[in-house]
N, C-alpha and C positions, 0 to 999 in steps of 0.2 A: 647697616642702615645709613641712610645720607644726614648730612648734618643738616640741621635745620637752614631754611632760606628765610638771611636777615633781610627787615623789612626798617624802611626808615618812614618812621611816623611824624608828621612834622602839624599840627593844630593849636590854634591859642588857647579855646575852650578847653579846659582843663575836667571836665566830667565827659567831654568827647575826646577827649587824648585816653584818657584812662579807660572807657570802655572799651575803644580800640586794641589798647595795649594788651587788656584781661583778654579780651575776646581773638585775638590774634594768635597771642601765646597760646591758649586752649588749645589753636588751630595748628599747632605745632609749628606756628614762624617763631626766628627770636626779633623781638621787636627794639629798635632804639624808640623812645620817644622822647619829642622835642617839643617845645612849646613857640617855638619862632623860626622863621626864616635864615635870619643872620644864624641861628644857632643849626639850624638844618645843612647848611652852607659851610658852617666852620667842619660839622662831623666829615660832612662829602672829603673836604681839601684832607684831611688828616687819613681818612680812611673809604675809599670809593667803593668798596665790595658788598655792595649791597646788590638786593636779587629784583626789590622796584623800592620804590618811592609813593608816598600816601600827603600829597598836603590838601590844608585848605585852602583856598584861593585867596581869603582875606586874611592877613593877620596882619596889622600891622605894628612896626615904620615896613616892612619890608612885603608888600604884598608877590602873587605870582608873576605879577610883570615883568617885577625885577628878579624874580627867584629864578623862574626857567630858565633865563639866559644864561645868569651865572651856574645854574647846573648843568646847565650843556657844556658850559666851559671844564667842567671839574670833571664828569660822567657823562660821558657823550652820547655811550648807549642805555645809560639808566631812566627803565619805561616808571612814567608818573604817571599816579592816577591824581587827578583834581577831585576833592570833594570840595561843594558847596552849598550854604544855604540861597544863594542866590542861585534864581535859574534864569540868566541871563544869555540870551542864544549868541550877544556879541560875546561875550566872555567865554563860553565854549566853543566860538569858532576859535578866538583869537590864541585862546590857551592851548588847542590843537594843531592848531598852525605854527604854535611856539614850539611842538614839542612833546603838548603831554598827550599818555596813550590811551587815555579813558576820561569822563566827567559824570563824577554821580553825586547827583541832587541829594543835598539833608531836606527831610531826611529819610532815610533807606533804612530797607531790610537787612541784615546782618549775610543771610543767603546770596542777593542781591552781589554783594559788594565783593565778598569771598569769591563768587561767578566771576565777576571783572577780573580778582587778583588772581584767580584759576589761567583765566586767559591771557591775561599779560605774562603769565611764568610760561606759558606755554603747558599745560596741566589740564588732560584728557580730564573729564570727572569719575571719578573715582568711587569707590565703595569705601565707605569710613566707618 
């Protein structure tokens, strides 16, 4: 059996971190979660092998502005998905153009979003 594909969870909202977390692990990912940026950032530098990346757009001091670039620099092919409660078309253009592989609006369906991280792993669907 293949070892689970770690997912690095990066949101401020702490009852949207924690859903995620529960609802991932169920899904047989192992989940890191973080609650910031800077903290998303330090795990990438110490340890890059993650299979994608989950943040939200706003958290601040460190929104995705400044997050993308420095993950490009650390993990060059690690695919982000942007969630946001904002649905801002400049902000999905600009966050795509930076980088990230997906952008999905809060808020979503758990199916939904599992679809995006399906496709970003590169992950036919499956029978479960």
């Amino acid at each position: 059996m293949d070892s689970a594909v770690r997912l690095l969870v990066a949101d401020d909202d702490v009852d949207m971190l924690e859903l995620l977390r529960r609802t991932l692990t169920r899904e047989g990912f192992e989940v890191v979660p973080v609650s910031s940026g800077a903290e998303a950032l330090a795990i990438l530098r110490r340890d890059s092998r993650f299979g994608l990346m989950i943040s939200d757009a706003r958290m601040p001091p460190m929104d995705l502005e400044q997050l993308l670039p420095a993950v490009r620099e650390v993990a060059p092919d690690l695919k982000i998905i942007v969630i946001s409660g904002y649905s801002e078309l400049d902000g999905y253009l600009r966050h795509t153009r930076e980088g990230a592989y997906a952008y999905v609006a809060k808020p979503f369906k758990i199916p939904d979003l599992l679809e995006v991280i399906d496709r970003a792993l590169g992950r036919s669907e499956s029978a479960t």
